[in-house]
C-alpha positions as CSV (number, residue, x, y, z in Angstrom):
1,X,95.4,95.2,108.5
2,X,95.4,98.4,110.5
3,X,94.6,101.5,108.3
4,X,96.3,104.7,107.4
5,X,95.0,107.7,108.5
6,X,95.1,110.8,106.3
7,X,93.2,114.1,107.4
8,X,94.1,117.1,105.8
9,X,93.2,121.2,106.8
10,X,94.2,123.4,104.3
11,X,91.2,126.7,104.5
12,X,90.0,127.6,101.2
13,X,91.6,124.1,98.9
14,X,91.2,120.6,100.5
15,X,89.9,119.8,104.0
16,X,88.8,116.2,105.3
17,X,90.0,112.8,106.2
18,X,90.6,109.6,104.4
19,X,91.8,106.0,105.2
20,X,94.4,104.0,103.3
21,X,94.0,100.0,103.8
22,X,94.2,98.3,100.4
23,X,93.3,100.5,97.6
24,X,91.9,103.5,98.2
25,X,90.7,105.7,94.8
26,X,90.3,109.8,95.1
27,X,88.4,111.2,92.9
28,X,87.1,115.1,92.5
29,X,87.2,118.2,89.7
30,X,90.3,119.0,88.0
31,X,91.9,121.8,90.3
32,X,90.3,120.2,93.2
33,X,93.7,119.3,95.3
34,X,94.1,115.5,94.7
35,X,97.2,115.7,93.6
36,X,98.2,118.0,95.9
37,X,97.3,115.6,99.0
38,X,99.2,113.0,96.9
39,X,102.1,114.8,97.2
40,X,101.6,115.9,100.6
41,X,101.4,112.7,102.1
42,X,104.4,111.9,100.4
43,X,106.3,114.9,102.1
44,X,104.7,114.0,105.4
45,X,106.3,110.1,105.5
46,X,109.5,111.6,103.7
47,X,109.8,113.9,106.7
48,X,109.0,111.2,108.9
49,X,111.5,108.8,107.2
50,X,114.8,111.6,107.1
51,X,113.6,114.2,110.0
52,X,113.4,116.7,107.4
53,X,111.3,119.4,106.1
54,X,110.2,118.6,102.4
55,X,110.8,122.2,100.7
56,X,108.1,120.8,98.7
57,X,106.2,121.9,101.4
58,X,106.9,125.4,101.2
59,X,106.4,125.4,97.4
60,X,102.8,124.2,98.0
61,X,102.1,126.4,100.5
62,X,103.5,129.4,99.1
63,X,101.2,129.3,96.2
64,X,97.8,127.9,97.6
65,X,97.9,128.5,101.3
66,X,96.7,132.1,102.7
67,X,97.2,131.3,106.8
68,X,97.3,127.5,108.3
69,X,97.4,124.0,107.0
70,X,97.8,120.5,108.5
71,X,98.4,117.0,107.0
72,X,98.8,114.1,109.2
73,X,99.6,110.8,108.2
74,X,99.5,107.9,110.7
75,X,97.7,105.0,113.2
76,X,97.6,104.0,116.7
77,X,97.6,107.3,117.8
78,X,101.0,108.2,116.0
79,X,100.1,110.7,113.7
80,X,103.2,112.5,111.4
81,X,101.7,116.0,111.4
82,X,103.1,118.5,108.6
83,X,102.6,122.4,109.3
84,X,102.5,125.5,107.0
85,X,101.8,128.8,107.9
86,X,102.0,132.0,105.7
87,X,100.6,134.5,108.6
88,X,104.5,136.2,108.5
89,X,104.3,136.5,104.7
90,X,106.8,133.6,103.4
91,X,105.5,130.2,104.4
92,X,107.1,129.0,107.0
93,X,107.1,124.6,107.4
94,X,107.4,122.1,110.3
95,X,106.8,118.9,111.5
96,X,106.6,116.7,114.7
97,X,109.0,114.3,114.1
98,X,106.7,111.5,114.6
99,X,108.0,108.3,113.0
100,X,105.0,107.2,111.2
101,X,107.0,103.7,110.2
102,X,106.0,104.1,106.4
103,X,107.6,105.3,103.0
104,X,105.8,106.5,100.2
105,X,106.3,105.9,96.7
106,X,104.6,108.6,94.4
107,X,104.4,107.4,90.8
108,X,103.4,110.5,89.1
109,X,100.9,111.8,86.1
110,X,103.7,112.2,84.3
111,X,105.7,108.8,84.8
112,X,105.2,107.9,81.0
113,X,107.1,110.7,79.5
114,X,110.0,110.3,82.4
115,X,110.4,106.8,81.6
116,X,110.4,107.1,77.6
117,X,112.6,110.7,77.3
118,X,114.1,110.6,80.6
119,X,112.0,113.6,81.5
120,X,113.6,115.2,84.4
121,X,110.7,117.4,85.9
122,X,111.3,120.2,88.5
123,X,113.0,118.4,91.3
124,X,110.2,118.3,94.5
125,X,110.7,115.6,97.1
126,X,107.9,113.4,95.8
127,X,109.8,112.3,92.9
128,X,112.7,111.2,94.6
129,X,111.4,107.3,95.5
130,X,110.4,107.3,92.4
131,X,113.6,108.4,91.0
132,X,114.9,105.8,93.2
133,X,113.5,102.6,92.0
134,X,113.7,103.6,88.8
135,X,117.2,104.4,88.8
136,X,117.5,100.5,90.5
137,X,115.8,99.2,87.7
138,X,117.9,101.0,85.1
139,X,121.0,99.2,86.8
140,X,119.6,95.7,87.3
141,X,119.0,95.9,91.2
142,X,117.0,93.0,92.7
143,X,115.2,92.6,96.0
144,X,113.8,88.8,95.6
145,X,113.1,88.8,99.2
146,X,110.2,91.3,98.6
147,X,109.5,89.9,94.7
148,X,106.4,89.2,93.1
149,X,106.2,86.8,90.5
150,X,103.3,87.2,87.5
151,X,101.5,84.4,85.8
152,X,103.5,83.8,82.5
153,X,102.0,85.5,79.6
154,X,100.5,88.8,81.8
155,X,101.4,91.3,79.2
156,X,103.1,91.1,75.7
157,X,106.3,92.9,76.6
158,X,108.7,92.7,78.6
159,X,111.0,95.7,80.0
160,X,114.7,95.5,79.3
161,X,117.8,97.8,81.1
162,X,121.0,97.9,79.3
163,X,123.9,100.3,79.7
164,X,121.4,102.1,82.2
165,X,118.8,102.5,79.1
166,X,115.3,101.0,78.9
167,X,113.9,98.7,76.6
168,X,111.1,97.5,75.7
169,X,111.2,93.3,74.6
170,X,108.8,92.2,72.6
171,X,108.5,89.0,70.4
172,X,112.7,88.5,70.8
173,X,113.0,92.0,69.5
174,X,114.3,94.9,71.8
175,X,113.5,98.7,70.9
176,X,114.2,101.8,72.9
177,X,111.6,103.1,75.7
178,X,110.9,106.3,73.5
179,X,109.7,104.0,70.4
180,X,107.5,101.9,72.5
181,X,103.6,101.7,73.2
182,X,102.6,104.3,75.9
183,X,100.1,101.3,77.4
184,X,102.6,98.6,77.5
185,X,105.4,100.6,78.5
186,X,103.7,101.9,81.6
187,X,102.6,98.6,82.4
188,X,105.9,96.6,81.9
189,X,107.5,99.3,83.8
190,X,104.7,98.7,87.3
191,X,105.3,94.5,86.3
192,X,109.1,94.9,87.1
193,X,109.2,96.7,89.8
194,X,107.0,94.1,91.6
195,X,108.7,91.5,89.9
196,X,111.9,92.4,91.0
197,X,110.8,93.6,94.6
198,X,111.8,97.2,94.2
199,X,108.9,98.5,96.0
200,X,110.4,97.7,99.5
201,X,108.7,96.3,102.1
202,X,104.6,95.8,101.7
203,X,104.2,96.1,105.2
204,X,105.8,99.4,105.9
205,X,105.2,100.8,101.7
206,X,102.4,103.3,100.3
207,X,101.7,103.8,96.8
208,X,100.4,106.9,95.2
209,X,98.9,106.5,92.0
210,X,98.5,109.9,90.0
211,X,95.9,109.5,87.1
212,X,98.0,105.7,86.8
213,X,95.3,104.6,84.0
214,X,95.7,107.5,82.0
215,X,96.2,106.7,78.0
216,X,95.9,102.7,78.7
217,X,93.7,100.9,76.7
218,X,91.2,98.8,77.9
219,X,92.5,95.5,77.8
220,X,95.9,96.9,79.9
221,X,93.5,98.9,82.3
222,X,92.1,95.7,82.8
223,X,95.0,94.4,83.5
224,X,96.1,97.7,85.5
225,X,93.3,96.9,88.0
226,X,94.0,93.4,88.5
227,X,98.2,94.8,89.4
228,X,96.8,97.0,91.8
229,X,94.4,94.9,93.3
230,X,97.6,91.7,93.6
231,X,100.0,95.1,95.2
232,X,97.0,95.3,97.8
233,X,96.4,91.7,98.5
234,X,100.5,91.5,99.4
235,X,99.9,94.0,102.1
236,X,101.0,97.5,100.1
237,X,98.7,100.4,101.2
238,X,97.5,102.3,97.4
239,X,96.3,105.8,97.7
240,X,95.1,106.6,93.7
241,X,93.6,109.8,92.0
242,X,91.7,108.9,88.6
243,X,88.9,110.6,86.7
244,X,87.9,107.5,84.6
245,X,84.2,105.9,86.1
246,X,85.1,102.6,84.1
247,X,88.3,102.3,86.1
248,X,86.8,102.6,89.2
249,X,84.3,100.0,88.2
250,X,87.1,97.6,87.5
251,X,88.3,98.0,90.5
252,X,85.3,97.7,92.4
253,X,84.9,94.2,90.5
254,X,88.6,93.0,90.8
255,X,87.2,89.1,91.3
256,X,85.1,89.6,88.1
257,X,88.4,91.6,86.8
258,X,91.0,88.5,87.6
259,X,88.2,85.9,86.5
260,X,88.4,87.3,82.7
261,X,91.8,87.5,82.6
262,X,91.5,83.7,83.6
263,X,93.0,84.1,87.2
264,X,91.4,82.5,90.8
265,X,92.5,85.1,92.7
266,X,90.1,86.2,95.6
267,X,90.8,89.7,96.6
268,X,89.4,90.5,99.7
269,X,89.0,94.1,100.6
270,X,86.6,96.2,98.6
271,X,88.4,99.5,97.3
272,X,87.1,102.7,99.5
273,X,86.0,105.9,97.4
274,X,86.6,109.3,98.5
275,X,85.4,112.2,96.4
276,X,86.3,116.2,96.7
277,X,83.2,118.2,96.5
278,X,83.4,121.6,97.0
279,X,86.5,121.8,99.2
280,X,85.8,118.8,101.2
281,X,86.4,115.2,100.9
282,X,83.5,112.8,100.9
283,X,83.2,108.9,101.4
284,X,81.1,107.2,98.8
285,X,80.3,103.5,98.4
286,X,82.7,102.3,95.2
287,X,79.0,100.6,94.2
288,X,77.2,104.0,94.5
289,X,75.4,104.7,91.2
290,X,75.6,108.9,91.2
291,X,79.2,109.8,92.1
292,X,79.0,113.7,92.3
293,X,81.1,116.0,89.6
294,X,81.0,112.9,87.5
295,X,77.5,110.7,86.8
296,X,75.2,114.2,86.3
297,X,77.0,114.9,83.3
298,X,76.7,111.5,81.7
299,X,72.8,111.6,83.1
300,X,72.4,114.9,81.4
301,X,74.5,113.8,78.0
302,X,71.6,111.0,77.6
303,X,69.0,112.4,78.3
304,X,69.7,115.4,75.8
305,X,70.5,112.7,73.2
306,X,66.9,111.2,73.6
């Protein structure tokens, strides 16, 4: 498969390039800009998709940008290109109206507390896919053509919509999302939307994963992993941010990771690793043992326990 192409200028906050094909994992400081590109490629394939200008955009820009940025998304030499300039003092946006051929689907940091107490965050563009499926999967939509099916038994529970409610099934008894386990309900909530194909098209879809792994425990990031790495063997494109080492070690080892979950699956494509150091993004092997901003401070926790 062809990859996506993701460079980003923005002087003084994020600069470099990255490719999407299979799962891609970003990783950096907090306050480094990751979910800030996350969002940005979003607006870039939403304006490519509706031939309009995410105000997003402007938001972003308005409080981080002093002059010119540029975020393109794209491959074979089309390229979606999203402009922001503040040089005549309110930002002004624009893009090229390249057709890129993608959607994006942002699943955000704070998808747990949206799906349990129907958190309504301020409205930006990047939440409206994900606003989207959701809403489909509150009212019992369907897409079998693009459905996944799980081995029996993958997780415990079971998400339920009724009267445009969520609930969480488990054991033959139902309870209401806000009462049920932050791990499971996160989970069960990714499990149905493959299950029921309301991710769209895996040829033409792009996933971005904001700290997704957050609060799991192990066993379900374990099981996290091996989702991710079944959305990327179907052909979905997964751009991810995480802080968590051990994550990116399970996916790194998503053969070892579907072999103790007692699944044959062979997933082909190794994950790619991007890190932000100082400003600029990096490419690092996902088997590299000193990933910057991260392995010094364990090193230096060890050795000052010895």
């Amino acid at each position: 498969m062809e990859p996506l192409k993701i460079s980003v200028q923005f002087p003084g906050f994020i600069t470099g390039d990255l490719e999407v094909n299979g799962i891609t994992v970003l990783m950096g400081q907090p306050m480094s800009g990751k979910t800030t590109l996350l969002r940005l490629v979003y607006d870039v394939l939403y304006a490519s998709e509706l031939g309009v200008v995410p105000v997003e955009a402007s938001v972003i820009a308005k409080e981080f940008l002093d002059g010119e940025m540029k975020v393109s998304v794209g491959k074979r030499g089309v390229s979606g290109v999203l402009t922001c300039s503040t040089f005549e003092g309110d930002p002004s946006c624009d893009y090229n109206k390249e057709k890129v051929g993608y959607k994006g689907v942002f699943f955000p940091s704070d998808m747990e507390y949206i799906l349990k107490y129907n958190y309504s965050p301020v409205y930006y563009e990047s939440y409206s896919e994900f606003f989207t499926v959701l809403n489909k999967l509150r009212a019992k939509v369907e897409d079998k053509y693009y459905a996944v099916k799980l081995q029996k038994g993958f997780i415990k529970s079971r998400l339920i919509a009724r009267d445009f409610q969520l609930y969480e099934e488990v054991g033959g008894k139902q309870f209401r999302a806000e009462l049920a386990s932050s791990s499971s309900l996160k989970l069960s909530f990714l499990v149905s939307l493959l299950e029921k194909g309301l991710l769209g098209d895996p040829k033409s879809t792009v996933l971005l994963f904001d700290d997704v792994q957050e609060g799991l425990h192990a066993e379900y990031m374990l099981r996290l992993a091996y989702l991710l790495g079944l959305m990327a063997s179907k052909g979905y494109k997964i751009l991810l941010t995480t802080h968590n080492v051990g994550f990116l070690s399970l996916l790194a080892c998503l053969r070892g990771v579907a072999k103790t979950l007692g699944y044959n699956d062979e997933f082909g494509l190794a994950p790619a690793l991007y890190v932000v150091k100082d400003k600029h993004i990096e490419e690092y092997s996902v088997a590299s043992s000193a990933i910057p901003t991260y392995t010094e401070y364990s090193l230096s926790v060890y050795k000052n326990c010895t």
